[in-house]
Structures are given as structure tokens and as C-alpha cells.
N, C-alpha and C positions, 0 to 999 in steps of 0.2 A: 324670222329672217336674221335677227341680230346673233340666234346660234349658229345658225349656218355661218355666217361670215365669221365669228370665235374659232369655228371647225377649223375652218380653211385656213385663216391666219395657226391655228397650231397646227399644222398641217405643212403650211411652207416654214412654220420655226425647224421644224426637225428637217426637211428637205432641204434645207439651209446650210444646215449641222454636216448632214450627208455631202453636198458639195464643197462647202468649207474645208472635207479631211479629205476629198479627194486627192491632193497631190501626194501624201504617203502612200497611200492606196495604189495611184499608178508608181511609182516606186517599186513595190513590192512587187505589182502583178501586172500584167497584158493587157491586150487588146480587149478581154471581156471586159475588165475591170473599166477602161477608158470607154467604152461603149457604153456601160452601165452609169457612169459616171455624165454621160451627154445624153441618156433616158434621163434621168432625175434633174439635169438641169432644164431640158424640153418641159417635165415634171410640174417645175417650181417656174416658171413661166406660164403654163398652163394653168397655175392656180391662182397667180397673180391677177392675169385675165380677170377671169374669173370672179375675184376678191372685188375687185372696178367695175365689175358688172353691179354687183350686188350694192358697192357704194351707190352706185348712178341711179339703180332702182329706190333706193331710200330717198335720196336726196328728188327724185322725181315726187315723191307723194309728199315732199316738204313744201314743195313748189306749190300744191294749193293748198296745203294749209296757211303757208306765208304772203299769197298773194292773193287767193280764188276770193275774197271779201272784193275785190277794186277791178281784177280782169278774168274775162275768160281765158283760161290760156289750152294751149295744143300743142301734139308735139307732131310734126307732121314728116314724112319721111319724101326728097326727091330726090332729083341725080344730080352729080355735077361730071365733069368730063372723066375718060377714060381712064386708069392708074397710067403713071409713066413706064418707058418704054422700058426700062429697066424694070420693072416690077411687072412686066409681062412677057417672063423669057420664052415663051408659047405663043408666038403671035397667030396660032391655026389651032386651039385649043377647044374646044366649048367653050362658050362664053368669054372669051378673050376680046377685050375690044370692048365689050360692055360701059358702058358710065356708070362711074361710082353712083351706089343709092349712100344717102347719109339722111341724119333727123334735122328739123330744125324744131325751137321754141317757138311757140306763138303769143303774143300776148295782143288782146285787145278790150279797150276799157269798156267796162259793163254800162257806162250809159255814154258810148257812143251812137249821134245819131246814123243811123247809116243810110241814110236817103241821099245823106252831102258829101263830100270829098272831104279827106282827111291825109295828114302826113306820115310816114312812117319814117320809122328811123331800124338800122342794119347795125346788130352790138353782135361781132365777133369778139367769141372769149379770147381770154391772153393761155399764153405758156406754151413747152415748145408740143409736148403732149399735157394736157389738162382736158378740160373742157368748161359747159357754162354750170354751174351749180347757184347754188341760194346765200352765197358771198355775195351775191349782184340783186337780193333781196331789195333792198331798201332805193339802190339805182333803178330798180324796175317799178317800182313803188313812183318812186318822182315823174319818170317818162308817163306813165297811165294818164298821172292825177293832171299832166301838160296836154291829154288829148291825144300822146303818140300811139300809136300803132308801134309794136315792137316785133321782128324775127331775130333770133338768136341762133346762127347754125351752129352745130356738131358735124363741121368742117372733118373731112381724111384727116386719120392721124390723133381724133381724138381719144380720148378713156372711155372705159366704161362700154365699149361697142366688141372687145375682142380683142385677139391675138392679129388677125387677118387685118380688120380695120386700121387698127392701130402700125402698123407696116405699112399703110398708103401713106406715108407719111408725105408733104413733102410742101418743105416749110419755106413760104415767099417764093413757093412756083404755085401749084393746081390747089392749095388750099386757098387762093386769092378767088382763081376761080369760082369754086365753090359757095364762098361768100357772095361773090356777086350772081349765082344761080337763085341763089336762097332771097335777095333783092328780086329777079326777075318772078321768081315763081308768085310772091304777094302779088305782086301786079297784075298777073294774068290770072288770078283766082280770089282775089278780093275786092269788087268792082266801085267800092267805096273809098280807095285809097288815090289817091293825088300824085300822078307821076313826075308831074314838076316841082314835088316837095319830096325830095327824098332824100334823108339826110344816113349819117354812117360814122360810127364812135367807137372807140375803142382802143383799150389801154395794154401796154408790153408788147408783146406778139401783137396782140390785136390791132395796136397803134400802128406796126407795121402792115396789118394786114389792111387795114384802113386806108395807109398811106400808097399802099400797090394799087386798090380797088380803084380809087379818085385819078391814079396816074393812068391805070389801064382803061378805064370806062370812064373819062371825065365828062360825057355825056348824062353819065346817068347818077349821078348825085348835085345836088343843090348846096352842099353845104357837109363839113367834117369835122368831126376832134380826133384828135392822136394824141393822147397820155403816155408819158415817158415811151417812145417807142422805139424798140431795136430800130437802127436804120441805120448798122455800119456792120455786114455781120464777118468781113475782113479784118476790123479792128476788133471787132467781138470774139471771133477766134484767139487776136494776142490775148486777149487779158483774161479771157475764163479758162477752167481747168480741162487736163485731156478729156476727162469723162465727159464733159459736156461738150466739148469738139468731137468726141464718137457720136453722138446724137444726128451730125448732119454726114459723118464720115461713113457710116455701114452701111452695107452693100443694097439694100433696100431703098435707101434717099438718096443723098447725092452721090456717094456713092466712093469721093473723094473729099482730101482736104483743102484748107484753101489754100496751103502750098503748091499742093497738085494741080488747083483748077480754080485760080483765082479768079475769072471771067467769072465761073457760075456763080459764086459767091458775090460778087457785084449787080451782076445782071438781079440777082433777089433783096439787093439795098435799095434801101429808100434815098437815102443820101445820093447816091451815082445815077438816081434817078430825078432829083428833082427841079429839071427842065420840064417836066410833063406835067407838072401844077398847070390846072387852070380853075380847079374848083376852090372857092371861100372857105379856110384853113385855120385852126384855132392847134397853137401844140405848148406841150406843157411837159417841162422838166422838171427833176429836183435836184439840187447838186450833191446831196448825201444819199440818192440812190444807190440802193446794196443790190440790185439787178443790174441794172440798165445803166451802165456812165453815162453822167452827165457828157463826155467829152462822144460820145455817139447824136446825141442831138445837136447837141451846139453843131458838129459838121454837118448834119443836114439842116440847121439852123444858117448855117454859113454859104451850103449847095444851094440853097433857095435865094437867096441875098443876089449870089452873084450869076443868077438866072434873072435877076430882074421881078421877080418873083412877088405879089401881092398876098401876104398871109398875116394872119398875127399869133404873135407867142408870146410866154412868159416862163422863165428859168428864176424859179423857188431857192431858193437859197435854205436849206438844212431844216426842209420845213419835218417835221414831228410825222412817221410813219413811212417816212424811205420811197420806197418804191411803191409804194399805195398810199401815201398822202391826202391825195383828193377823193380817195375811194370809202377810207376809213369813217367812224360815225360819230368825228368830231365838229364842234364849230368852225373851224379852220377850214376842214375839208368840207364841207355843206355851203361855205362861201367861196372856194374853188371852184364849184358844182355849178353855183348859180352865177355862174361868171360863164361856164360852159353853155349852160343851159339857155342863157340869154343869147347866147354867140349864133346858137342852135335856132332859137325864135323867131331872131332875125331875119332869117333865111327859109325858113320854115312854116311859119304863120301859124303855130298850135291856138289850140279854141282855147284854153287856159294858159299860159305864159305864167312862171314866176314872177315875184318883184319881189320879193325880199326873203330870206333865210329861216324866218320866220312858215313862209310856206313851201318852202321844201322839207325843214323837221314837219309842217303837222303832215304833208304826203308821204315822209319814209318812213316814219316810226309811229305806229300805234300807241 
């Protein structure tokens, strides 16, 4: 497997090469040359896919060597709603109208009873295209060793699924969705899990998709954490670069900018939405985050305040690891965790519960 992906990676270096000299090229010559020129970039796209496919399959057989000692895990595949209307210029097509199929992670601990009721907890990955990978090793290690029940989807828009999947993109609209299918689906097929303990975490992207889930369905969570999470993405336009404002700008997601359509861009903040809290709220900043400004939470820090709003937070100050602080495999961040994790407890009622730092390193680390 590790050749095969070598292959491809020199494979898109020289496809690379080839588009890089394309502008002399049309210079010199026509409309074959510019044609041939958008074959090889289709090409180098196509092998990119590809190359994410092949990481996704490794990093899948890492998942039980790193975790299969403490949980059974699964990766299980269901629907969430239709692509958007934009992304189904055929509305009379075959198959047009279908609901997205996407995967999720399963994790459940190997000496859970299941005769009894138990909690689970909903961890959407971060990033605007990423997905979950074995960075969330030692986080999934702690949730086991708590008694949680864990689903992780592979929300539209994730890596490692295609060219096609990865175009459903559509970030803090139908991937909220999604998240909250992959909640319902545990429920109606794991008859041991406790629907009045359902809790939902998750950090960057996922903090926001977290914070839509709780706003749109605050029936159906007990309890949440948002780690530094996008929640101004009108302010997140000013201060990141154009490239990453084409991510929501091409004709497949939004489709505009937020020049063009600053409604839709609000309408998928957490900030301009948070009059819709009603669920039990933990959020966590850092002020030297290199993602995520600190000046994005503080405002929904601020939109919650002055909604009257019942939540609790805490804004870190230049803590050590930026935008992953509490994630990283420090003592710092392990007592960040069990600050979460208690918040989580609370609300939750896990059969093991933390109580000190000490039993979160011996659950994450071997």
C-alpha cells in the first residue's frame, strides 16, 4: 500500500510540473493545448482523490491497532439529507433527490454492560475538508475508559471518500445535518444507549458544528463542549486568505462570497445565532490561536451574554499549542480535558467518571 501511494504522490509531482508550465504553453499554442492543459489538471485532482483515499485506508487499520485493546469499534455507513439544490443541477435525473450515504465511526467499550442503559457522546471531526483520523487516539481512549459510547461521522465534504463526496461539501448548512443523523441513527440501532444522556463535542469546525447541532435540535442533546470554534464565518472571511475564502466561494458550496451573500454566511454562524442555546454549554478559547481568533469566540462569547444566555467558558490565554492546546499530549492539556470531561459527567452520568489527571494519562496513553 505504502508503494502505491509513493506511485501516485510522483505521479501528481510531475502532473504538477505539467500544469505549472502550462501558461507558456498556451501562449505558444490553442485551444488543444488549453484543453489538454484542463485534462491534466482534472488528472492531478483525480490522483489527489485518490492519494486520500489511500491515506484514509491506513489510518483505518491504525484505528484497531491503537484502540481495539479497550473498544469494539465499526465503521458503519447511513444517509443524511439530499446534496443541495445547487449541487443537483438535474432535479429529473436518476437518482437525483437521493440522501447522501456517508460513514460513521463506532466506538464502544469492550466491557460495557449491555443489559443497562448507557450515554453516548456525537465527536464531529474539525477542518473545513479533513476528516476523523488517529490524532483523536488518546481523546477516544479517555471517552471508552468514561463508559461513553462514541459515533464519529464522515459528515459530506469529508477526505478520503472521493472527488464526488468531497464536492457535497457544505459547511454549517447539511453537514450539521448529517451529524445529527449519525446521533439519531445510534438510537434506533443500539437499544442499550440512553436517549436522555446524549451529549456532543467537538473542536474548530466541529466546535461549530456542535454549536448548530445543540441550536438546531436542542431537544436532543443533554449537554455540549465547543473547543475554539469558528462562530463568525463574516469575520472569518476578513482576516483569512482568498484561498481559503474560495473554499466556501466555488460553485459547488455556497457558491458566493460574503460580499455577495452575507445572509448565508450568518445564517451558518454560531455567533448570529446564539438566542437558540438552551442546552448545558462548556466553550473554550485560546488567545494565541493560529486558526481560529480568539476575537470570533469572544463574539459569540458576547451573543450569548446578551441573549441572557446560561453557559459556561473559559478564554486560555497564550496557552502552549495554539489551536489544539487541550487536544495536544500535555499535562496542561490533559487538565483542560478533565475539566471538559467533568462538565460532560455532570450531565451525562458515565459509569466511570474522572477525578483527577492522573486517570485520564493511565486511559490515554499505554
Amino acid at each position: 500500500m505504502k508503494s502505491s501511494a509513493l506511485l501516485l504522490r510522483t505521479l501528481c509531482f510531475w502532473t504538477l510540473l505539467a500544469v505549472l508550465a502550462a501558461p507558456d504553453t498556451l501562449a505558444q499554442s490553442g485551444e488543444e493545448d488549453r484543453d489538454a492543459v484542463q485534462e491534466l489538471q482534472r488528472q492531478f485532482e483525480n490522483l489527489r482523490h485518490r492519494m486520500d483515499r489511500l491515506d484514509k485506508a491506513v489510518d483505518d487499520v491504525l484505528w484497531f491497532q491503537r484502540v481495539g485493546d479497550v473498544a469494539h469499534i465499526d465503521k458503519v455507513q447511513l444517509t443524511g439529507p439530499p446534496p443541495s439544490k445547487q449541487q443537483q443541477p438535474n432535479s429529473t435525473a436518476q437518482g437525483a433527490g437521493n440522501p447522501v450515504r456517508f460513514n460513521s465511526y463506532v466506538f464502544i467499550p469492550r466491557d460495557l454492560d449491555r443489559s443497562g442503559k448507557h450515554p453516548l457522546l456525537v465527536l464531529p471531526h474539525g477542518g473545513v475538508h479533513s476528516n476523523f483520523n488517529t490524532f483523536y487516539t488518546h481523546i477516544i481512549r479517555e471517552l471508552i475508559a468514561q463508559g461513553y459510547v462514541v459515533v464519529a461521522p464522515e459528515y459530506r465534504g469529508s477526505t478520503g471518500y472521493g472527488g464526488r463526496f468531497y464536492r457535497l461539501i457544505d459547511y454549517g448548512g447539511l453537514e450539521v445535518e448529517d451529524v445529527f443523523a449519525a446521533r439519531n441513527f445510534m438510537l434506533d440501532n443500539y437499544d442499550y444507549l440512553d436517549p436522555g444522556r446524549v451529549g456532543i463535542l467537538g473542536w474548530s469546525h466541529g466546535g461549530l458544528i456542535t454549536l448548530m447541532n445543540i441550536f438546531n435540535h436542542p431537544e436532543a442533546y443533554q449537554a455540549a463542549f465547543s473547543g475554539v470554534p469558528v462562530s463568525d464565518l463574516i469575520a472569518r472571511m476578513g482576516y483569512k486568505t482568498q484561498r481559503y475564502r474560495e473554499l466556501y466561494s466555488v460553485d459547488y458550496h455556497i457558491g458566493k462570497s460574503a460580499y455577495e451573500n452575507v445572509e448565508e454566511y450568518k445564517k451558518r454562524s454560531p455567533a448570529w445565532n446564539a438566542d437558540k442555546l438552551q442546552t448545558p454549554l462548556l466553550i473554550y478559547t485560546n488567545t494565541n490561536d493560529e486558526d481560529v481568533n480568539v476575537l470570533e469566540v469572544e463574539h459569540l462569547i458576547k451573543s450569548l451574554k446578551a441573549a441572557d444566555k446560561d453557559f459556561e467558558y473559559e478564554i486560555f490565554e497564550d496557552q502552549p499549542g495554539g489551536h489544539a492546546f487541550d487536544r495536544i499530549d500535555t499535562k496542561a492539556a490533559r487538565q483542560a480535558r478533565l475539566r471538559i470531561y467533568q462538565f460532560l459527567a455532570g450531565r451525562l452520568n458515565p459509569s466511570k467518571p474522572f477525578s483527577s489527571v492522573e486517570e485520564v494519562s493511565r486511559a490515554g496513553y499505554r
